[in-house]
Every structure is written in structure tokens, then in C-alpha cells.
C-alpha positions as CSV (number, residue, x, y, z in Angstrom):
1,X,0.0,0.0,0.0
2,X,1.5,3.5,-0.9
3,X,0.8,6.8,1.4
4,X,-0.8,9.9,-0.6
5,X,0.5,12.7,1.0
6,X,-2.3,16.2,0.0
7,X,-0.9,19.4,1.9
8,X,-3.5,22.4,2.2
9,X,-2.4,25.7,2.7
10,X,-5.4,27.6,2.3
11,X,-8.5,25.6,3.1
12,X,-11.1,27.6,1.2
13,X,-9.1,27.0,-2.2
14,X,-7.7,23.7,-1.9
15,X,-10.1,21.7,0.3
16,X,-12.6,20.5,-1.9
17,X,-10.3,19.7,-5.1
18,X,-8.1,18.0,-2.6
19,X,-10.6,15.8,-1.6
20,X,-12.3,14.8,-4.9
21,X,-8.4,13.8,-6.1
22,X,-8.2,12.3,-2.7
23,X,-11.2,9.5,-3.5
24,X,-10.0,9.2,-7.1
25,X,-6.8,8.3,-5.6
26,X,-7.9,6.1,-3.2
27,X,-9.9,3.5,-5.6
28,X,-6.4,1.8,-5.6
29,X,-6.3,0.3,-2.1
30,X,-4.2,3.7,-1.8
31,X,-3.9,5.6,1.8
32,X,-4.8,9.4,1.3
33,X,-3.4,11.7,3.8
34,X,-5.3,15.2,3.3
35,X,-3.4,18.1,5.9
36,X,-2.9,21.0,7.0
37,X,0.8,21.6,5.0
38,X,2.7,21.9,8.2
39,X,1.1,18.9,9.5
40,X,2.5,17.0,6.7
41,X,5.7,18.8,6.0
42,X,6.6,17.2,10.0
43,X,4.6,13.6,9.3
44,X,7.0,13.5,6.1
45,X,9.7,12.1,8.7
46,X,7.8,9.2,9.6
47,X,5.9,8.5,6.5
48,X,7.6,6.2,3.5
49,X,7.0,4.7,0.1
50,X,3.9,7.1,-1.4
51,X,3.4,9.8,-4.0
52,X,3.8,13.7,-2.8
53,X,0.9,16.1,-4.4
54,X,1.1,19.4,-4.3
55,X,3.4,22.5,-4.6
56,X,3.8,23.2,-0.6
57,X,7.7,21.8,-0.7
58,X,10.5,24.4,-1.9
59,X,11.4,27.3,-1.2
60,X,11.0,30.7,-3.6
61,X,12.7,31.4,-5.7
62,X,13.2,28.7,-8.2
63,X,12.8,25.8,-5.6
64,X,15.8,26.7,-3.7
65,X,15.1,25.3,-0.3
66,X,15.0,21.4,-1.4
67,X,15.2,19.5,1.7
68,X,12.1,18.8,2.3
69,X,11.9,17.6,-1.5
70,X,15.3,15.1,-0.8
71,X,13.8,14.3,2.2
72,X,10.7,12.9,0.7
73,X,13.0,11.5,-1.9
74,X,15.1,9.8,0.8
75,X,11.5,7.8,2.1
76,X,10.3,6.5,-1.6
77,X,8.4,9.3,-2.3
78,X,7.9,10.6,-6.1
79,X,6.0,13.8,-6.5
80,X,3.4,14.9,-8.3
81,X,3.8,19.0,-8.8
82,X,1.0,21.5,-9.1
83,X,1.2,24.9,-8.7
84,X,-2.1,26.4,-7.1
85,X,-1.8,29.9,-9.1
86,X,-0.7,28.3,-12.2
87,X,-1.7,30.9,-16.1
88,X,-3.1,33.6,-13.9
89,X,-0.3,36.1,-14.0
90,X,-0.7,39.7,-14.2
91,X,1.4,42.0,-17.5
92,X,2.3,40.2,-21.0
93,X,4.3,37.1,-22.0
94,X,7.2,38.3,-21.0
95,X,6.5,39.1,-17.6
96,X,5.0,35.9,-17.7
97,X,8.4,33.9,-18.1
98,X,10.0,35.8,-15.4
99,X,7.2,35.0,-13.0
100,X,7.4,31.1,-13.7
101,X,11.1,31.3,-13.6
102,X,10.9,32.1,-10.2
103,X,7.8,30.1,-9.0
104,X,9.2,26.8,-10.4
105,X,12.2,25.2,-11.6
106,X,11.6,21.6,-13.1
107,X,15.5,20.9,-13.5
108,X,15.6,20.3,-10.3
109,X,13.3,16.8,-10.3
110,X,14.5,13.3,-10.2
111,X,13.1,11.3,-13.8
112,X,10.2,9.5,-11.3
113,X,8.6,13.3,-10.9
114,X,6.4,15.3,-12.9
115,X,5.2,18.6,-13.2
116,X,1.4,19.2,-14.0
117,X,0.9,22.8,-15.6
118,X,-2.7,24.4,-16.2
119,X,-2.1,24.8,-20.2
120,X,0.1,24.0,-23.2
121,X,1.8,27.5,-22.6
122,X,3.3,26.4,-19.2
123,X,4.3,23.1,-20.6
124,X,6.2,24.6,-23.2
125,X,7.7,26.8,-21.4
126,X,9.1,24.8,-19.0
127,X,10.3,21.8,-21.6
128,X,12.5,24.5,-23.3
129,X,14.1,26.5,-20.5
130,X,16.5,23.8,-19.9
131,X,17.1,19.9,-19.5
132,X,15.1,18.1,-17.2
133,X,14.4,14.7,-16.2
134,X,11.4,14.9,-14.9
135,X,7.7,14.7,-16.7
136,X,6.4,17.9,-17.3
137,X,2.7,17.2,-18.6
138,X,-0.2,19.5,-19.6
139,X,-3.3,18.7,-17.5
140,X,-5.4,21.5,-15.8
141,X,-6.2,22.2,-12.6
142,X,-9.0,19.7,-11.1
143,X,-10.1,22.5,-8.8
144,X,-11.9,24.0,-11.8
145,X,-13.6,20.8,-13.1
146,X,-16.4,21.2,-9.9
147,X,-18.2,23.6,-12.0
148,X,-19.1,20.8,-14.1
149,X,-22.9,20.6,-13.5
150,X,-22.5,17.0,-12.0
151,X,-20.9,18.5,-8.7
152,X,-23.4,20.7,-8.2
153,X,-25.4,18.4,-5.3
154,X,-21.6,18.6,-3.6
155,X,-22.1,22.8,-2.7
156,X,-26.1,22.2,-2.9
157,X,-26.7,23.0,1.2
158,X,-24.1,25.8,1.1
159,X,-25.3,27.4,-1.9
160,X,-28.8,27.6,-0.6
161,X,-28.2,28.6,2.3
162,X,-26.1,31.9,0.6
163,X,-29.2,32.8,-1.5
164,X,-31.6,32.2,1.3
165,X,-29.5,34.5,3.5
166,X,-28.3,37.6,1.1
167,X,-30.8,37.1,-1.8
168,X,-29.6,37.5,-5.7
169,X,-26.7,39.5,-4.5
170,X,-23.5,40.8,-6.5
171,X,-20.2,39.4,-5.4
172,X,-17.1,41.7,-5.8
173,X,-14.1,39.3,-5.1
174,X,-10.5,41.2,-4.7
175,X,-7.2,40.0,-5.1
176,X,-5.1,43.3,-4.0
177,X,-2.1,41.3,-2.0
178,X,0.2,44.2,-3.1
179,X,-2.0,47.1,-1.8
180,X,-4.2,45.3,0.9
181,X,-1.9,42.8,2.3
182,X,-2.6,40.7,5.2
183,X,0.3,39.4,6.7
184,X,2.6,42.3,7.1
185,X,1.2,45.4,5.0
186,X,3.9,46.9,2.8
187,X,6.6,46.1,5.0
188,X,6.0,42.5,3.4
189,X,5.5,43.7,0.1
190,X,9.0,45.3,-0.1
191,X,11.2,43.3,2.3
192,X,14.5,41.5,0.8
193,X,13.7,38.4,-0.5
194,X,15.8,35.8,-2.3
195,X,13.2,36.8,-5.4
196,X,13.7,40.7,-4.4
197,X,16.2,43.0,-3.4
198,X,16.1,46.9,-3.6
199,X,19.3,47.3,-4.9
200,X,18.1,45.1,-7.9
201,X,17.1,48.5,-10.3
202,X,14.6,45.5,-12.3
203,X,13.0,44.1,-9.4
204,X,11.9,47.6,-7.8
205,X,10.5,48.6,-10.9
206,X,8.3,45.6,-11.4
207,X,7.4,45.8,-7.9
208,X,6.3,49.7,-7.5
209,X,4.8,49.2,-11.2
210,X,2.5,46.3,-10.0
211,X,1.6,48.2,-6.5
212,X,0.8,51.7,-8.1
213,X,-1.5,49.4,-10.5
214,X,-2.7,47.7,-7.6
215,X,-3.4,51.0,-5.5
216,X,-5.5,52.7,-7.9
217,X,-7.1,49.3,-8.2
218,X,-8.3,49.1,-4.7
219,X,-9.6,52.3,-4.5
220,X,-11.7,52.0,-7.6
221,X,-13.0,49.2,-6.6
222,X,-14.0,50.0,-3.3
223,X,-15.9,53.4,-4.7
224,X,-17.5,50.8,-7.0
225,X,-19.2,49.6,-4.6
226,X,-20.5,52.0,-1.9
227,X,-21.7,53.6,-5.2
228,X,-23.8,49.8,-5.9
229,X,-24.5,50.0,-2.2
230,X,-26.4,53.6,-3.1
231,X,-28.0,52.8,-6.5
232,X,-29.3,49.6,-5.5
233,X,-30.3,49.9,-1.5
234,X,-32.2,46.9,-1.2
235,X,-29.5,44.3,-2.9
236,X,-26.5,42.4,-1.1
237,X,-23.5,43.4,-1.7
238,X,-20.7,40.3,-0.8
239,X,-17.0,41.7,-1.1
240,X,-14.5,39.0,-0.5
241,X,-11.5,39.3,0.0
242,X,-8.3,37.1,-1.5
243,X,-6.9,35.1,1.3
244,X,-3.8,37.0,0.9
245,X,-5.6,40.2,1.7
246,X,-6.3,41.9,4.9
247,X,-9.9,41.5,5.4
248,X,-10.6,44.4,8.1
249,X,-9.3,47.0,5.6
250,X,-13.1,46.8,4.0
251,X,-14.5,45.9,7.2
252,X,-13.5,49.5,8.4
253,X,-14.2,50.9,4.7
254,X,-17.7,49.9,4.7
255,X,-18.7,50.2,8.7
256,X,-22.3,50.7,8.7
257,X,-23.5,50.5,5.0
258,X,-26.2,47.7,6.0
259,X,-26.1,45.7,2.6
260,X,-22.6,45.7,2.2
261,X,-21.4,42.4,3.7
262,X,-17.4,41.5,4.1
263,X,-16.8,38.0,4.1
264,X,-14.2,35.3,3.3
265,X,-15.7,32.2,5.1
266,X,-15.3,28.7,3.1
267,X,-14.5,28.0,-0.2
268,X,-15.6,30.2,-3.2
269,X,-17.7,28.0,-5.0
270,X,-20.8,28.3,-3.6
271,X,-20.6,31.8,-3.6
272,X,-20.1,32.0,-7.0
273,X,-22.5,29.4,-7.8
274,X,-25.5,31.7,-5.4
275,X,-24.7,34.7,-7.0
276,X,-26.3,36.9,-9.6
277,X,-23.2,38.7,-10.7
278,X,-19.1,38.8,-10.2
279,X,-17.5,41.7,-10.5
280,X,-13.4,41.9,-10.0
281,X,-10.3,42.9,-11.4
282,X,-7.4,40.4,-12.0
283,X,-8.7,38.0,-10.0
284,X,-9.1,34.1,-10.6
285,X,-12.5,33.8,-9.6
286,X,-13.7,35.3,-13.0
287,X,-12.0,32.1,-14.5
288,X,-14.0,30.2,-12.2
289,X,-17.8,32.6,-12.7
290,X,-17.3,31.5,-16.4
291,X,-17.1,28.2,-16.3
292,X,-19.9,28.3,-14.2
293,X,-22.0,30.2,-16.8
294,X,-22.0,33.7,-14.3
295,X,-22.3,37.4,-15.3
296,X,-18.5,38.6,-14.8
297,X,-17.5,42.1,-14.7
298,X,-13.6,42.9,-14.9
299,X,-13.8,46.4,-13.4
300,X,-10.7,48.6,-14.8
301,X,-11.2,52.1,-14.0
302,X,-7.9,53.6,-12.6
303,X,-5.6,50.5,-13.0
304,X,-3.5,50.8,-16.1
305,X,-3.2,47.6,-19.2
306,X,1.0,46.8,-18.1
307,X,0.1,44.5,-15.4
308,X,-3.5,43.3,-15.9
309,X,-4.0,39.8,-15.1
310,X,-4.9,38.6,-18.8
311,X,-6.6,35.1,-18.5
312,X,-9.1,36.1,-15.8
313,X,-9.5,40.0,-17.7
314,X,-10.6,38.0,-20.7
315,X,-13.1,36.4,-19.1
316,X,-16.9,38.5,-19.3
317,X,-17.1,42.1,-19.8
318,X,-14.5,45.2,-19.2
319,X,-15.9,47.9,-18.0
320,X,-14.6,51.2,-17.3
321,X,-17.0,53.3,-15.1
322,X,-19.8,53.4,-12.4
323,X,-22.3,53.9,-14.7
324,X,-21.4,50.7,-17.3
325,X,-21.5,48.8,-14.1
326,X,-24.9,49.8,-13.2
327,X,-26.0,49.4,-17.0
328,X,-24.8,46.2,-17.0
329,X,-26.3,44.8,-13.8
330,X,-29.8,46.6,-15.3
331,X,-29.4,44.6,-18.6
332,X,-29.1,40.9,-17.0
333,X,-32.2,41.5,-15.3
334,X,-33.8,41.4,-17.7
335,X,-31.8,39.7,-20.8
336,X,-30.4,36.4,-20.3
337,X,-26.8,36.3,-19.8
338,X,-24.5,34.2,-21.9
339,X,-20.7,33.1,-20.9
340,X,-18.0,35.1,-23.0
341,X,-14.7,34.0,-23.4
342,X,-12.6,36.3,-25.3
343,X,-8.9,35.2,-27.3
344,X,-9.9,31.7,-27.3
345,X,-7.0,30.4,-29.0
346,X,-4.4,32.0,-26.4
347,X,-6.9,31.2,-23.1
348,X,-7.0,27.9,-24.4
349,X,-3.3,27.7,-24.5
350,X,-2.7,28.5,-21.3
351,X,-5.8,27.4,-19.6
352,X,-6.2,23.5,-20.1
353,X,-9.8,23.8,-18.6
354,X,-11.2,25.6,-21.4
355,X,-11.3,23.1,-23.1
356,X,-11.6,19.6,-21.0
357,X,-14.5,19.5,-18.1
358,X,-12.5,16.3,-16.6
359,X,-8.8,17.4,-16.1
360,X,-9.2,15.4,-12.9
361,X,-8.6,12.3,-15.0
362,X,-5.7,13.7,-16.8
363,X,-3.8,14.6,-13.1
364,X,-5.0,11.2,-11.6
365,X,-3.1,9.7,-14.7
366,X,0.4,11.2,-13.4
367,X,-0.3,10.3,-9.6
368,X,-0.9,6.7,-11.0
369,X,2.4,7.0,-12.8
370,X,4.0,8.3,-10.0
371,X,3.1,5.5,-7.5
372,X,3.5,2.8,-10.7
373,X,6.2,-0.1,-9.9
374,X,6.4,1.3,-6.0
375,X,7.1,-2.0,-3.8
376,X,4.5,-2.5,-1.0
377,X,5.0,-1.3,2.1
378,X,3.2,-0.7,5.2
379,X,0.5,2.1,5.5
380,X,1.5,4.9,8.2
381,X,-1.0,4.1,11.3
382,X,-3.8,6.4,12.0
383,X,-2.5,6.2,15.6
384,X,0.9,8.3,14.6
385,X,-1.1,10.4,12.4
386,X,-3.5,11.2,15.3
387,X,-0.5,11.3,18.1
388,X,1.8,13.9,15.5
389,X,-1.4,16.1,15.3
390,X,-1.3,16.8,19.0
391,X,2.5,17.4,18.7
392,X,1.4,19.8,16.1
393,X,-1.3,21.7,18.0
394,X,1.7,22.6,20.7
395,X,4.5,23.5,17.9
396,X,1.4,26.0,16.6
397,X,0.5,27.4,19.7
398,X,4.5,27.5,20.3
399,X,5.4,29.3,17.2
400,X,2.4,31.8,16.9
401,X,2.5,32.7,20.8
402,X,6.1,33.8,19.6
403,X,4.4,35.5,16.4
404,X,2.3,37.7,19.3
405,X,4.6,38.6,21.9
406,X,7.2,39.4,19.1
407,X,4.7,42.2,17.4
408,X,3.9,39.8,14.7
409,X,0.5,39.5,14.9
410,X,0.2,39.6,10.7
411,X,1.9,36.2,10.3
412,X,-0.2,34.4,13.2
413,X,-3.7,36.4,11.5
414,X,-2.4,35.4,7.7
415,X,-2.3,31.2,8.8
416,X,-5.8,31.1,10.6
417,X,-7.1,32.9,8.0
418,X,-5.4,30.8,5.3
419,X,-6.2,27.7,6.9
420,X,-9.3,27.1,8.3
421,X,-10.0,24.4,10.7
422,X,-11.6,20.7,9.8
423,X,-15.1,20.2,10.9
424,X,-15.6,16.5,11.3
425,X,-19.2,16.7,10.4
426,X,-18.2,18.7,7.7
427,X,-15.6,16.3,6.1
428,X,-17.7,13.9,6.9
429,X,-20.5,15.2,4.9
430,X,-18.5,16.2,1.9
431,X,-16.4,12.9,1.3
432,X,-19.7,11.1,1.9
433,X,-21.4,13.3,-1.1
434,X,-18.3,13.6,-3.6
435,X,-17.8,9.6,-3.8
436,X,-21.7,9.2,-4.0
437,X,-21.3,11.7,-7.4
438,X,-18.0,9.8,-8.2
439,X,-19.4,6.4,-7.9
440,X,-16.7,5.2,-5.1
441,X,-16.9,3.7,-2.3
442,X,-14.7,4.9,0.3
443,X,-14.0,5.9,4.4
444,X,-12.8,8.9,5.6
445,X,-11.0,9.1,9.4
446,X,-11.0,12.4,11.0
447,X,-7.6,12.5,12.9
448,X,-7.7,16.1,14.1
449,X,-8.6,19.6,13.1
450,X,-5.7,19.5,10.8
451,X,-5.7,16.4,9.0
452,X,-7.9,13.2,7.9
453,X,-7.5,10.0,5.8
454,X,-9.4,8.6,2.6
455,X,-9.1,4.6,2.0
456,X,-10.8,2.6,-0.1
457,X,-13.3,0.1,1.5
């Protein structure tokens, strides 16, 4: 039996993808380990013989810090790599190649890796920066196939539950980590990094370039919507933030407008899939809104063309002003909306989605690969799984008392919001309904708040 390891860094993304790969995975008498990435970066010392997917293992830039990798490479692991904010990158092509230069480096992977990119673009890329040994393979992003009508029972209790609480209302998500960030403000924005350093005269100017754009941005944005809040008194208003985003900055903004509601709670999905309209700018959610056959608005008054985030700007409607807004949300009231997709032939380059409603297949394909001619070994009890999660409760409360007392309150803030607690019932519930849809029959084992197991039964 091989172990699956699945790190989650931020719940409300990742969950839900994680665990319909999770049940796929486990048809093969496979043990699934779904965690909090901490959790699992720590359990990789006891854990051997599996297949490792994710991206939650190097270090920026380039995969620098490898230990972990050789680590898991050291235990029998192969790994299966998938970036989480894969084709969604703000400017042109070239800023493009600069971005994925630094967020990955496939080199570095032994022949019994692979890397999974979101499009053809990404593949190519990567196959001709330089020699490498492991598998880079065009597949998609499974986290985008559960707009496919078929998982629409999976969100069915939260998504009524949104419209019988707020209504038909208009969800404005942002994704202003630049301007509006969470952990540290612009202190973390413009801190040395191994992928930024003041000195460098190319770094600071991509940098100030993409926080000016992301400044006037905010600010747009945010009059956008008091002025919704005005025109249309008597109609929610959601504005959620990205979980890189400091939340409290609208929460003060928007202090006592009464249909203006700030909230960041579980994954997207249902909220996308209970509204009546999205409205954003550069943010991947407008992907998501059109495969899900939503009204999108990409909302660019005061940001400037250099360092919009092309794949999700294609997506819908640009509109430049209050007034094409309000228009626009007048118009789909009464005229029945249809999807729009703009530059086909370069979204469906990068974007493998675009153009396959199962890439779940195509990724389970490489984690079968992966785990293919692996000798048998025993599966890591539940008992150390369960025993290393209490050890992990103390290292948290150890390292994020340290977070307070040191005046870093941001870092401590940034991981509870990123990663939001397991609810057994909840895990529960959702494993039970996505192998129901899937046709598989499976267990779940809730270890802890941080972690649970999928097996086959």
C-alpha cells in the first residue's frame, strides 16, 4: 500500500479539489493523507513509500530550499507537482516567463517526478528553459472541473443557504495582495527576499509598477461599490476578499453600509455558484464565474493595461466606469446572460480547462504514474497520524505565541485565516457526497482539526 500525501495551505481553495483527487486516488487500495501543510511537511519524517501532491515543498525562488523535496525523496516518495496559481499572472508574456522562472524550476526533479501545468503555454515553457528529467505534462487544474454541472449536489446545502441568506446579490471578489496585504502590510510587500532585493534596479521597478497598479485598483474598486450600495439599496452586496488580503481593511471601509457584507468564510464555489453577478479585477474567480455560466464584470477604471492579469481579464465584460456597471447589472435582469470568453486560441493555450470539463482524470493519470512499480510497504498508522497532530497543535501554539509577543501578529492572522479548521461533520458530509457523485466507495478518518485520511473500503 503506498501513502498519498495532500498538503492544504489555504482551506477555502484547496479543500474540496483536494478531496475529490483524494477519492479518485484512493480506488487503488491507496492511503490518502489530506493536511494541513505543516502537518504533513513534519509527518514526512515518519511517513515512506507514497506519491507527494502538491506544490507546498520548496522554497521561492526557483525551488531553492530542497530539503524537504530530498527528504521525501530519501522515504520513496515521487512527487506529483501543481502549482495552485498556475496561467493567472498579471502583465504580458514576457512578464510571464519571469514569474514562472521564479515560481518553479523543473530541473531540479528526479526522472520519477512530474510537473502538471494548467495549459500547453506552461508546458512549453518549462520543456525549453533547460534539460530536465522529470515529466512535465499539460493537464489542468481539477479544482476547476467542480463547476461541471455534475458537482453541483456537492455545494447544494451551502449554496442555498447563501441565496436564502443575502438574496440575488452581486459578489465583488479582490485580489489586491500588493496594496491590501494581510500578513505584514507593505513592509512585506517590499522586504529582501531571495526573489527581491532593492538594490536590484529591475525588481523595484516591477514591484512599484504592480503596487501603483494595484493602489489605484483598490480604490476603484471600493468606490464601485459604496456607489452599488447607493444605487441599489435593497441588494446584497458580498465583497470577499483574496486570502492574501487583509480582510478588516473593508471591514473599516464599509462600517455601517447595511447591505454591504465583508466576508471570506469557506470556499468560493458556492458563492459564485448563489450569486447573480461577479464583478473583480485580475482575480481568478472570473475564470472560475465562467465556467460556471456567471455574469462577470472585470472592473478597470484607474488601473492601467502593463500588469492586468490577462486570463481572468478575458473572461466576461470590461468595463470602465460606475455607470457601465450599473447598466450592465440593469441589462441581466432582464436579458439572459451568456458566458463570454474572449482570445480563445491564447486562453485555451494557457488554460487547459477551457477546453476539458474532466482534467481530474488527466492529473490522476500522473499520480498513478507516479506511485506505478512502487514496492509495497506498510501504510502509516492512524495512531501516529493522530499522536503527531497533537504534537502539532503545541509546535502552533509554540510558534504563533512567539508570532504575538514578538509584534507579529500579521503572520499568526495570515495562517488562521489561510487555513481554516476541519469540521468533522463537515468532512464527513463532503467525502460522503463527492464519492456518492463519483461512484466510489470509500472511508474517511477524522484525525484532528488538521488532517484526515481517505481509503478505499
Amino acid at each position: 500500500m503506498s501513502n498519498f500525501l495532500f498538503p492544504i495551505e489555504t482551506t477555502s481553495r484547496e479543500l474540496d479539489h483536494k478531496i475529490l483527487m483524494a477519492i479518485l486516488a484512493a480506488k487503488k487500495k491507496r492511503k490518502v493523507i489530506v493536511g494541513d501543510q505543516q502537518l504533513i511537511r513534519n509527518l514526512s519524517y515518519f511517513v515512506k513509500n507514497g506519491v507527494f501532491y502538491g506544490k507546498h515543498l520548496f522554497g521561492k525562488p526557483m525551488f531553492s530550499d530542497d530539503a524537504y523535496y530530498k527528504r521525501l525523496k530519501r522515504h520513496e516518495f515521487n512527487l506529483v507537482h501543481l502549482n495552485e496559481e498556475g496561467a493567472v499572472w498579471p502583465g504580458n508574456e514576457d512578464d510571464w516567463k519571469i514569474i514562472l522562472e521564479q515560481a518553479e524550476r523543473p530541473s531540479v526533479l528526479e526522472s520519477n517526478d512530474f510537473v502538471a501545468t494548467w495549459g500547453q503555454w506552461q508546458e512549453k515553457f518549462n520543456k525549453n528553459r533547460e534539460v530536465t528529467k522529470a515529466t512535465v505534462k499539460c493537464t489542468g487544474h481539477p479544482r476547476f472541473d467542480l463547476y461541471n454541472k455534475k458537482y453541483n449536489d456537492y455545494f447544494s446545502n451551502e449554496t442555498t443557504a447563501l441565496k436564502k441568506e443575502f438574496g440575488d446579490f452581486i459578489l465583488v471578489n479582490t485580489a489586491f495582495s500588493y496594496s491590501n496585504n494581510g500578513e505584514n502590510g507593505v513592509k512585506f510587500i517590499f522586504k529582501k527576499t531571495l526573489s527581491y532585493d532593492a538594490k536590484n534596479s529591475e525588481h523595484r521597478n516591477y514591484r512599484f509598477k504592480r503596487w501603483k497598479n494595484q493602489m489605484f485598483s483598490i480604490a476603484s474598486i471600493v468606490e464601485l461599490v459604496n456607489h452599488l450600495a447607493l444605487i441599489y439599496p435593497n441588494k446584497n452586496i458580498v465583497l470577499r476578499p483574496h486570502p492574501s488580503e487583509n480582510s478588516k481593511y473593508y471591514e473599516e471601509i464599509f462600517q455601517g453600509v447595511n447591505n454591504v457584507h465583508v466576508k471570506y468564510e469557506g470556499p468560493v464555489t458556492p458563492w459564485l455558484l448563489a450569486c447573480k453577478l461577479l464583478i473583480h479585477n485580475g482575480c481568478t474567480t472570473a475564470i472560475e464565474a465562467t465556467l460556471a455560466g456567471k455574469p462577470v464584470v472585470n472592473f478597470s477604471n484607474g488601473s492601467t493595461d502593463d500588469y492586468d492579469v490577462y486570463l481572468a481579464n478575458i473572461c466576461g465584460v470590461t468595463l470602465n466606469t460606475n455607470k457601465q456597471v450599473t447598466e450592465f447589472i440593469d441589462k441581466i435582469e432582464t436579458v439572459e446572460y451568456e458566458a463570454i470568453l474572449n482570445d480563445q486560441e491564447k486562453a485555451h493555450s494557457l488554460f487547459e480547462n477551457f477546453r476539458s470539463i474532466d482534467t481530474a482524470n488527466n492529473v490522476l493519470k500522473l499520480l498513478e504514474k507516479a506511485d506505478k512499480e512502487k514496492h509495497e510497504s506498510r501504510a502509516v498508522a492512524n495512531l501516529t497520524i493522530i499522536s503527531l497532530s497533537l504534537l502539532h497543535k503545541l509546535y502552533l501554539f509554540s510558534k504563533y505565541s512567539y508570532f504575538i509577543f514578538t509584534g507579529r501578529r500579521g503572520n499568526y492572522l495570515d495562517y488562521k485565516k489561510r487555513f481554516e479548521c476541519f469540521d468533522k461533520t463537515q468532512i464527513v458530509e463532503k467525502v460522503s457526497t463527492m464519492s456518492r457523485i463519483l461512484g466510489c466507495d470509500v472511508k474517511v478518518t477524522y484525525c484532528s482539526k488538521q488532517v484526515f485520511v481517505v481509503e478505499s473500503n
